[in-house]
MIZA-422263 format. One record per residue (C-alpha): residue number from 1; x, y, z. Coordinates in steps of 0.5 Angstrom, whole numbers. Layout:
// MIZA-422263
+-----+-------+-------+-------+
| pos |     x |     y |     z |
+-----+-------+-------+-------+
| NUM |     X |     Y |     Z |
...
+-----+-------+-------+-------+
This chain:
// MIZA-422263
+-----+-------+-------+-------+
| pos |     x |     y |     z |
+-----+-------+-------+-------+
|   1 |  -290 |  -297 |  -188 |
|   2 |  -283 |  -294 |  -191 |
|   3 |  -280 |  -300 |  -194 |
|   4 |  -273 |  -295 |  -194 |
|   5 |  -273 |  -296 |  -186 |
|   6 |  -274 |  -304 |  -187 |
|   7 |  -269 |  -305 |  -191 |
|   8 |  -264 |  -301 |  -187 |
|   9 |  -267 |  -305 |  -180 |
|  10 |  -265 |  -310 |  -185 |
|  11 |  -258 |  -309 |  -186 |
|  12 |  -257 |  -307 |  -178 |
|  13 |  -259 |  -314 |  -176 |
|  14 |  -267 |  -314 |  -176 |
|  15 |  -271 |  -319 |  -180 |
|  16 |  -277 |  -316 |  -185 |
|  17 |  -283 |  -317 |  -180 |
|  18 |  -277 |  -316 |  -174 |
|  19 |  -276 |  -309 |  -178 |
|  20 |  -285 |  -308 |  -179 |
|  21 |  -285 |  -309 |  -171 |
|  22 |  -280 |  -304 |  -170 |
|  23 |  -284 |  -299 |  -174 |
|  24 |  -290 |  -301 |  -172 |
|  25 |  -288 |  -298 |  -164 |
|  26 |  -285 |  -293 |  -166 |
|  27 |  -291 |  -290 |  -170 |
|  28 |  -296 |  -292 |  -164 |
|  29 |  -291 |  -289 |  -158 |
|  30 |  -294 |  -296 |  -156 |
|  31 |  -297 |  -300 |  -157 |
|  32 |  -302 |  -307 |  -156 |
|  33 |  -301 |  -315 |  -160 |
|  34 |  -307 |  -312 |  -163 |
|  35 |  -305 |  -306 |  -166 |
|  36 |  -298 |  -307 |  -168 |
|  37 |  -301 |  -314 |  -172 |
|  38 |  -305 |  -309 |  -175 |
|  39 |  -300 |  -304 |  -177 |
|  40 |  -295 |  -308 |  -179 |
|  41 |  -299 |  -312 |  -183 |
|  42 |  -298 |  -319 |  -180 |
|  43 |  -302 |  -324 |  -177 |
|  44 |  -302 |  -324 |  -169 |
|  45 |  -300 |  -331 |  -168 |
|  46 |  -293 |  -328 |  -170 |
|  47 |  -292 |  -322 |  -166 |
|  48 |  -291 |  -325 |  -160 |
|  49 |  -286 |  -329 |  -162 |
|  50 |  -282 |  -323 |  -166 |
|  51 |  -284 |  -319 |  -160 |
|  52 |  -280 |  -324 |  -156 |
|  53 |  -274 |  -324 |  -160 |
|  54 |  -274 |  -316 |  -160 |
|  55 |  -274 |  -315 |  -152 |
|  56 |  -269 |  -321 |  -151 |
|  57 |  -264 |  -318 |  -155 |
|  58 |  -266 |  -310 |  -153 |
|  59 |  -271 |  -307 |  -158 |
|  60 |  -277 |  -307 |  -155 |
|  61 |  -279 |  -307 |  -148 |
|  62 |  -287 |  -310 |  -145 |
|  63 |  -289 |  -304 |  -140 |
|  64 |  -290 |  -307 |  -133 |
|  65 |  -297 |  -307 |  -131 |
|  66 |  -301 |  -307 |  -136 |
|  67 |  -307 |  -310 |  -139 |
|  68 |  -307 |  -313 |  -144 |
|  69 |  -299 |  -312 |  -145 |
|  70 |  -296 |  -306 |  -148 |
|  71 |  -290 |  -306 |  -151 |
|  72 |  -285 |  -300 |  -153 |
|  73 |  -280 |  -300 |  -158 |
|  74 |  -273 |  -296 |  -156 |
|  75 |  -270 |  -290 |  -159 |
|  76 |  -266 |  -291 |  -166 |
|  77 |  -261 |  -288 |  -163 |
|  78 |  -259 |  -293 |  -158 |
|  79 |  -258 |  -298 |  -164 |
|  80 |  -254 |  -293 |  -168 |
|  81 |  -249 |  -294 |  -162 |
|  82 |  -249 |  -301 |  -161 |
|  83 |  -247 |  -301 |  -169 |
|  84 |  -242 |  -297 |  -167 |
|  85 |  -240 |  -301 |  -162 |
|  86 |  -240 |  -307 |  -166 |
|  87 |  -235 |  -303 |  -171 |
|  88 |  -230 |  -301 |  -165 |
|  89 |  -231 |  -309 |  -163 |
|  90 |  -229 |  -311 |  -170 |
|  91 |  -224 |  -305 |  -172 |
|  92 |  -219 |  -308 |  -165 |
|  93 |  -220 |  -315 |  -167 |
|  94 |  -218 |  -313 |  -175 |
|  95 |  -210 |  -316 |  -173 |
|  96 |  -212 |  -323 |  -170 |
|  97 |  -217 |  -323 |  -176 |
|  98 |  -212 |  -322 |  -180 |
|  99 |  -208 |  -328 |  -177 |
| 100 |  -213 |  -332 |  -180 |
| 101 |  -212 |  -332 |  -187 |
| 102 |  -207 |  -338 |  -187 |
| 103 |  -210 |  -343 |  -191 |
| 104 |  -205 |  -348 |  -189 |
| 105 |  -205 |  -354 |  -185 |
| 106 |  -204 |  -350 |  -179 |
| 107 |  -210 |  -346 |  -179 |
| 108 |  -211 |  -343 |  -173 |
| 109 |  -218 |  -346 |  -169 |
| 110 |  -224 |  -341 |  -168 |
| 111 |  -228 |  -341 |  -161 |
| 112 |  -233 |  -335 |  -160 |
| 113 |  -237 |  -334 |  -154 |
| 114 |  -242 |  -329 |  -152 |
| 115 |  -246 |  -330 |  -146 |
| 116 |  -243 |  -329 |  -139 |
| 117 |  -244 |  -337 |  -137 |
| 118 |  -240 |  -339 |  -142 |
| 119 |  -235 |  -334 |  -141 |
| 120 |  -235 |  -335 |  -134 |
| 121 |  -233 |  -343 |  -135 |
| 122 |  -228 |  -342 |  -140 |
| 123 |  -225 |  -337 |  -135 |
| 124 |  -224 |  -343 |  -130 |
| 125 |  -222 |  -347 |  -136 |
| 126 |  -216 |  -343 |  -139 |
| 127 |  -215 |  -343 |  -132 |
| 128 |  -212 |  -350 |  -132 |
| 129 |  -206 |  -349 |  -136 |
| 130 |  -201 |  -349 |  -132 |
| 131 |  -196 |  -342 |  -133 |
| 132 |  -202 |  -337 |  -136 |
| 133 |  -201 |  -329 |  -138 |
| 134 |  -206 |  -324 |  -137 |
| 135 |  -207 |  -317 |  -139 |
| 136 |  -214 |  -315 |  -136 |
| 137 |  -218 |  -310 |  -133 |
| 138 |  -221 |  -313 |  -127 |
| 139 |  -226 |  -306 |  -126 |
| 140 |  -229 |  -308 |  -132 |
| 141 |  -229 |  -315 |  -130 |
| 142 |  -233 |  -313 |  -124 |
| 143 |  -237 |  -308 |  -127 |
| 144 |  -239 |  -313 |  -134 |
| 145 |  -238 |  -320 |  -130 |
| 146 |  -239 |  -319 |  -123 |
| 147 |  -237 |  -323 |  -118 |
| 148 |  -232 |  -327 |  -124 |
| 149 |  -226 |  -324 |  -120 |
| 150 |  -228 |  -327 |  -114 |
| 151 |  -231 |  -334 |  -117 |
| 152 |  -224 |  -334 |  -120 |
| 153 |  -220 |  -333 |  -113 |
| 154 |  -224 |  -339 |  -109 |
| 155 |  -224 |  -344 |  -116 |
| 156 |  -216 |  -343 |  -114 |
| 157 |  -216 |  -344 |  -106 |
| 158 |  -221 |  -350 |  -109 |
| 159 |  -216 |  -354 |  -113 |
| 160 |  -220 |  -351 |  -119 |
| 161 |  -216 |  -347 |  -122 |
| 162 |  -208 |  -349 |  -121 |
| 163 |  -205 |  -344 |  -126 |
| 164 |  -199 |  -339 |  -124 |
| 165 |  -200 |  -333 |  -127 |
| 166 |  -197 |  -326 |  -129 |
| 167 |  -201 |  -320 |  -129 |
| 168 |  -201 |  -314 |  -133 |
| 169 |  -206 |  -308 |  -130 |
| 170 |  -208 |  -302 |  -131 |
| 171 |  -205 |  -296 |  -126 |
| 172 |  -212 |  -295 |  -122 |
| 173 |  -214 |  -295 |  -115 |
| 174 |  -218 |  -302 |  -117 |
| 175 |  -214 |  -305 |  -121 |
| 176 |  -208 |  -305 |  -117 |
| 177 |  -212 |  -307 |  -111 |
| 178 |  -215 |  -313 |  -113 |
| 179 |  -207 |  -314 |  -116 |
| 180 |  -205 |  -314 |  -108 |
| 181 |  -211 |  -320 |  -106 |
| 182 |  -208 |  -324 |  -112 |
| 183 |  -201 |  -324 |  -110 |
| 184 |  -203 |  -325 |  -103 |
| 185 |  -208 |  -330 |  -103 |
| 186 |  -207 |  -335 |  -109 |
| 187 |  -200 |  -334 |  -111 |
| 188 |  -200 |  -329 |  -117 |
| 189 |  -195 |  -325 |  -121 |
| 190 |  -198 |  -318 |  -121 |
| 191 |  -195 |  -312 |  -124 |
| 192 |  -197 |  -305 |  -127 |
| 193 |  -197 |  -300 |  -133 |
| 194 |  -196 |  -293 |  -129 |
| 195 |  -198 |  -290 |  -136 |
| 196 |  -204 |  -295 |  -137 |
| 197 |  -210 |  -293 |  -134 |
| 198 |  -214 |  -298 |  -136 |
| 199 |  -215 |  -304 |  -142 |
| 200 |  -223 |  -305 |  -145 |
| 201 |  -221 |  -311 |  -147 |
| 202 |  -218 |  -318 |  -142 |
| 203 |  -212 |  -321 |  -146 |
| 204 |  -210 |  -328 |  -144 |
| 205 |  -204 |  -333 |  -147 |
| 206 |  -206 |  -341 |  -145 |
| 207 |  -203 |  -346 |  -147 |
| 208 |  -203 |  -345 |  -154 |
| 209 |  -210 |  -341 |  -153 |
| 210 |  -210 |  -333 |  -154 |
| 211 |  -217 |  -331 |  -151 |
| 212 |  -219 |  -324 |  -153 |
| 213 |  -225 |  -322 |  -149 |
| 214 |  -228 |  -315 |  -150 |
| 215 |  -230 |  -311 |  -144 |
| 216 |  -236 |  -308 |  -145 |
| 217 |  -244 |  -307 |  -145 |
| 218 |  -245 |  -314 |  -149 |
| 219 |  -238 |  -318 |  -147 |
| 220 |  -236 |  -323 |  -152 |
| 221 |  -229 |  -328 |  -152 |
| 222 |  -226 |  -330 |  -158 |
| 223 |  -221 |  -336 |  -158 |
| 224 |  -215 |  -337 |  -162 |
| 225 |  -211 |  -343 |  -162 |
| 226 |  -205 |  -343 |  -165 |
| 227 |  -198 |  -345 |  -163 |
| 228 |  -195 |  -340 |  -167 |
| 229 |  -199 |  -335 |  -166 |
| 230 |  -198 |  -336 |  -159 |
| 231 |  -190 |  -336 |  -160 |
| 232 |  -190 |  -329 |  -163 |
| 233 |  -196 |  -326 |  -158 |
| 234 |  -192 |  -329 |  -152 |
| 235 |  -186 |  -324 |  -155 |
| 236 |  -190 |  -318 |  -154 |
| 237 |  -192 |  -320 |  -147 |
| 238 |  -186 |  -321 |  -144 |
| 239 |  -183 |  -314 |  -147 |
| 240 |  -188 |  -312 |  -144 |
| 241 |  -189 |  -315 |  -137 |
| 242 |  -181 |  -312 |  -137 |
| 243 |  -185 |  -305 |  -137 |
| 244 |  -190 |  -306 |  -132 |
| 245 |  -187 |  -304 |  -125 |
| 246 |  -189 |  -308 |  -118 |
| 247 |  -195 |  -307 |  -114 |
| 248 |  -193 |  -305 |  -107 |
| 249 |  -196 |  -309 |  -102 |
+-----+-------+-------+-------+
């Protein structure tokens, strides 16, 4: 097996005996426990439990009705663009980064979140505050977090959610619909930038708390919390609230 191509899978984020699994399918098209220990030269015991790592995280896929399993690992190329989109993700998030390099005491907190669940209840969480300002994609919500707009709109007639909000979407006929529902229907504050289409990424200021959550296949939300930061993040919300138009009713 090419120890070249393992520590290259290694320096993507794959273990050692991960990177031989990986290999091994990729040489067999497909391939059973029994064949893949083999060529990859580990015990069958471990397989199934790096197999399950692989396919929970989209490497690897088991083959519906098949006896026994099969198992067949996904095109290189799908994980040379995932590392692309972790450079992107990475590159947008570089200015908060920055803020962080503060070594004083009032160094700011860190939150990091990557499943739907817990962006879903730190969602509902922010949504406490009492005066919160968004910058969203409600599209994209819909599209990676399905049903999250909704959940929000009936955690608010519920008593769950209090804030009175300002929103900032793009200029598309989705965005500004769900806009429309949001100002009637709880209370929202809800304009416009006529020459943004649409955000990748939803922006909220709570309390002292920036919440980034990037909008694409594998969402995430990261957290800073930091009244300073807020003080300066505010500014520039505001500059650009007085750039958006109103949402016609």
């Amino acid at each position: 097996m090419d120890e070249s191509l393992i520590k290259l899978l290694e320096q993507s984020g794959f273990t050692e005996k991960e990177a031989r699994v990986y290999l091994a399918l990729l040489q067999f098209g497909q391939g059973d426990v029994t064949e893949v220990a083999k060529i990859a030269d580990l015990k069958r015991s471990i397989i199934y439990v790096l197999l399950e790592g692989l396919i929970k995280r989209g490497y690897v896929s088991e083959l519906p009705n098949k006896k026994p399993s099969r198992f067949q690992a996904i095109d290189p190329a799908m994980i040379l663009n995932q590392l692309k989109t972790v450079i992107k993700n990475f590159s947008e998030m570089l200015p908060i980064f920055r803020t962080l390099r503060n070594e004083g005491k009032n160094r700011p907190k860190i939150f990091y979140h990557e499943t739907r669940e817990a962006i879903s209840k730190e969602f509902t969480e922010l949504g406490k505050e009492e005066n919160n300002f968004f910058i969203s994609s409600y599209k994209k919500i819909d599209r990676y977090l399905p049903g999250e707009t909704e959940k929000w709109i009936e955690d608010y007639k519920k008593g769950i959610i209090s804030t009175k909000g300002h929103h900032l979407v793009g200029n598309n006929p989705f965005d500004l619909e769900v806009g429309r529902k949001l100002q009637k229907e709880v209370e929202q504050k809800v304009r416009y930038l006529p020459d943004v289409k649409e955000f990748n990424m939803d922006f909220a200021i709570c309390g002292n708390k920036l919440a980034i959550t990037c909008l694409e296949e594998n969402p995430f939300m990261v957290i800073v919390e930091s009244k300073e930061l807020i003080q300066s993040i505010k500014i520039l919300f505001e500059i650009a609230w007085e750039k958006g138009k109103d949402i016609d009713k």
